[in-house]
Structure formats: structure tokens, C-alpha cells
N, C-alpha and C positions, 0 to 999 in steps of 0.2 A: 382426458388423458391422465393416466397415474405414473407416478413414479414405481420406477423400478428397487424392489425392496434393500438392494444392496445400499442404491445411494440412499435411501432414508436414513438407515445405521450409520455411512459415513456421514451423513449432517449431525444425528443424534452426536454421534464422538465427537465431533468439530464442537460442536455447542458448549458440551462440557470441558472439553480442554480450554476453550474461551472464559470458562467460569469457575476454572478451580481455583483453590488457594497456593500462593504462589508458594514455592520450595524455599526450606533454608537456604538451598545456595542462589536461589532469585531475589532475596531481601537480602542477601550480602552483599550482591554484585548491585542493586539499585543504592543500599546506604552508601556504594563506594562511588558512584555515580553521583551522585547528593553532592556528597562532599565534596567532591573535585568540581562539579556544576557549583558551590561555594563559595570557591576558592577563584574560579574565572570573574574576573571584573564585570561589574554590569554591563558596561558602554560594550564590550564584545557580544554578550548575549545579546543584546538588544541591534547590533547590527548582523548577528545571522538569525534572529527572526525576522528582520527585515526584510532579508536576502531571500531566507526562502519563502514567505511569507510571497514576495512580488513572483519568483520563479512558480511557485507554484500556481498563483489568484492567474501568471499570464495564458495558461493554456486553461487550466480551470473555468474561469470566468472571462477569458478575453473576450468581446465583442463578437469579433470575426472565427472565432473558433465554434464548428459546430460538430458531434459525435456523427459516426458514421449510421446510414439506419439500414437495419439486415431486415430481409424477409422473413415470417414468419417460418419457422422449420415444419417439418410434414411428421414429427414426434418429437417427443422429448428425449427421446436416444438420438434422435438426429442433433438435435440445441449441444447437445451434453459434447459431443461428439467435435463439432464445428468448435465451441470452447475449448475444447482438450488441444487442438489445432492450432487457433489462435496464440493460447499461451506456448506454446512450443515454437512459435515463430520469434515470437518475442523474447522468450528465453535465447535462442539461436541468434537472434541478431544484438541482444546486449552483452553476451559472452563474447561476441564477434568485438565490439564496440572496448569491453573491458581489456582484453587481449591487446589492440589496438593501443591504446591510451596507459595500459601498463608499461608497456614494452618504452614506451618514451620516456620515463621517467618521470619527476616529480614534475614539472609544469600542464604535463601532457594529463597526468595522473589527476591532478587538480580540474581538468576539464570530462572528467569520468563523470563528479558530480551534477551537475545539471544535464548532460545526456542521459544518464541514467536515468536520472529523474523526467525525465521527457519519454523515457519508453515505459517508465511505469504506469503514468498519467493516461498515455495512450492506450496502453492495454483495457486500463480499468472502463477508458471509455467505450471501447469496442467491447467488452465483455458486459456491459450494462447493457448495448444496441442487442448482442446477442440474446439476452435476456426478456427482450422487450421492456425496457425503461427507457425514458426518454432523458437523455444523460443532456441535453438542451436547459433543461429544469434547471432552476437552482434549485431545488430544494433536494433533487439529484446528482446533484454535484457537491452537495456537503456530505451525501452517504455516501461517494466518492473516498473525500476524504477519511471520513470515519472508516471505510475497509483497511486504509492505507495506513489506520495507527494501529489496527487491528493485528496488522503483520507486524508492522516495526514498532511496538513500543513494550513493555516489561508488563510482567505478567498483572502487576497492582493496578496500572493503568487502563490493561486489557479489558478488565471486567469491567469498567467502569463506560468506558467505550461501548462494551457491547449489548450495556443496559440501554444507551441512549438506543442502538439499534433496535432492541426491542418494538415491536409491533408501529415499525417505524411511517407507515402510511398512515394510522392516527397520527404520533407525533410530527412527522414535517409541516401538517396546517399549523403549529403553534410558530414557527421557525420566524427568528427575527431576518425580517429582508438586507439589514447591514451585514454584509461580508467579515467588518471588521467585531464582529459581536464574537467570531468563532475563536479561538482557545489557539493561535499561533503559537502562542511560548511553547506549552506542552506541546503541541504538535511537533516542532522542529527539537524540542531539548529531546523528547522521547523516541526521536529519526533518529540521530545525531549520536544518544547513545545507545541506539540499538546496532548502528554499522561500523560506528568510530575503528574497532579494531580489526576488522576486516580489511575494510577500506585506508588503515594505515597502512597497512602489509604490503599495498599493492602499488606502494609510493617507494618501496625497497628496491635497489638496483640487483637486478638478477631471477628475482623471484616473481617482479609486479607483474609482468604479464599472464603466465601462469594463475596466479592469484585474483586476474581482473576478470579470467575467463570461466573461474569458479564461482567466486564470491556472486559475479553477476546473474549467472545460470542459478544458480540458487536460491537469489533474492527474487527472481521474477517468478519461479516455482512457488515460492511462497506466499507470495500476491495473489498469483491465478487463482493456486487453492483457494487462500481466503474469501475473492472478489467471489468467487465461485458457490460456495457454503452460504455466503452472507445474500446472494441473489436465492440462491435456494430456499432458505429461511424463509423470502418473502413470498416464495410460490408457492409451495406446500400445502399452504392454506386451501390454495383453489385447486393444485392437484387433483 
């Protein structure tokens, strides 16, 4: 089976927007980020890598948690197809979900966070089943994560991310079996201020909802894409 020439070109552009060098106004906006991440006490950062650190390892890694497994597709316009599908349920039920949780104000607003993050997690695992990887792996479950800074972190971070990605079925045999060998800080500092102001917005009386049903629909869009290019990347080859 080949790919169909369009999506090649959109993988080729996805790669290099992955790989450019970040914009003036991208090293502005990360020094300003720097220094305010500075200025927060340790004892805080260290208790929301914790935080997400456990929110995330629970669906990730938990035990009893295992990805869904889809049937082979009868082409790869079919695969592509079923993906485009997925992520638009996902998007539609966390826009659902952010709407919800705005509209209540700040407490309700404060539980956006780990929902959300519960429908991202899921997507990426159904979107890896769709792909045929066995998202079961660990060593499938770290290229998980790695999509997931892929979307949310700054562009200096990005490329460095997407190097480890690189020809990533050699690198996973090297992968350290401890969970806690992976890179939380960065992972959560680089989440955290990729949505900070978004997700402030939508703690606003009047606007949150609105705001929850945007910010969310967009955040999963950008995931899909990602999970999506980043599984391509790896099929290509066999194409």
C-alpha cells in the first residue's frame, strides 16, 4: 500500500515546522516564561510535577489500563479516515466537557485540568491502536508522551523532542525500563506553560465557558494532528 501524495507533503511540512528555529517572538515569550518559572518557589514546582507526574503515569502506565485494539483497515485511506473520525469525537466531547466546567466557575474550572488531560491520554491511545502500535508497550507509551510535548511545549523544546523521535524503533530498544528515568519537570513546566493563559481565561466569570469550549476544541486538534504525522513518520518507511 502507498501513500497518497498529498499526505506525504503534509508529513514533509509537519517535519519541518517540528524543526525550525524558533521566532523572535518564541525566545521572548520562553525567556519570559524562564523567569517567572524562577521566581515560583521550588517546593511548588516540585509538587505539580508530582501531580502530574501521578495523573499522568495513572492512565499511562496503570496496571489495569490497556489501549483499545482496532482491526486492521482494508487501506490506508481507510486508517487515515477512521483517525480524522476519532479525533473529532474527541474534540466534540472535550469542547462538551470545557463548556461544562467553564460555565461553573473557578472550582468547577480547576477540574477542567485532569479531564482534559484524561481525554487527551485517550485519544493518543486510540490513535496509536489505529495505527497498529501496540500502545500496551511501554516503550509505546513513552512515544505517547513524547507526541504530547510535541504539541504542548515551545518551539526550543520541540526540536529536541523530535530528535529523540527520530527513527524511533531503533531507539526504544535502548530505553531505560524506570518510568521515573523520564524528564517530568520539563514535561509538566513545558504543558503548563504552553496552556497557562488559555486555561486562565476560562476561570473568568462570564466568558469561562465560551473559552472552555474553544481553548478545548483546539487543543485536541492539535494533538490529533501531531499523534497523527508522528505515527506517519513511522510508517512511511514501509509504505
Amino acid at each position: 500500500m502507498i501513500y497518497d501524495p498529498a499526505i506525504i507533503e503534509e508529513l514533509r511540512l509537519w517535519e519541518k515546522k517540528m524543526t525550525r528555529r524558533p521566532s523572535v517572538a518564541g525566545y521572548l515569550s520562553k525567556a519570559v516564561q524562564n523567569r517567572i518559572n524562577r521566581i515560583i518557589p521550588e517546593q511548588v514546582h516540585k509538587a505539580v510535577t508530582t501531580a502530574i507526574k501521578q495523573m499522568v503515569r495513572g492512565v499511562l502506565f496503570g496496571a489495569g489500563y490497556i489501549g483499545k485494539t482496532y482491526p486492521p483497515p482494508s487501506s490506508l485511506t481507510e486508517r487515515e479516515m477512521l483517525v480524522e473520525q476519532r479525533i473529532k469525537f474527541y474534540q466534540t466531547a472535550a469542547a462538551t466537557e470545557g463548556g461544562i466546567t467553564g460555565a461553573g466557575g473557578i472550582l468547577l474550572g480547576l477540574a477542567d485540568f485532569p479531564l482534559l488531560l484524561g481525554f487527551k491520554l485517550k485519544m493518543l491511545f486510540d490513535i496509536a491502536g489505529m495505527y497498529g502500535f501496540d500502545a500496551s508497550d511501554y516503550r509505546e507509551r513513552v512515544y505517547l508522551l513524547h507526541i504530547f510535548e510535541l504539541a504542548f511545549s515551545s518551539q526550543q523544546h520541540r526540536k529536541l523532542v523530535f530528535e529523540k523521535m527520530r527513527d524511533w524503533d531503533q531507539k526504544k530498544t535502548t530505553l531505560p525500563e524506570d518510568v521515573h528515568a523520564f524528564d517530568w519537570r520539563s514535561f509538566q513546566q513545558e504543558y503548563r506553560d504552553y496552556i497557562d493563559l488559555a486555561k486562565m481565561a476560562q476561570l473568568v466569570p462570564g466568558i469561562g465557558a465560551v473559552v472552555g469550549v474553544v481553548v478545548n476544541y483546539r487543543l485536541l486538534r492539535q494533538l490529533g494532528d501531531t499523534a497523527r504525522n508522528a505515527y506517519r513518520m513511522r510508517l512511511l518507511p514501509q509504505a
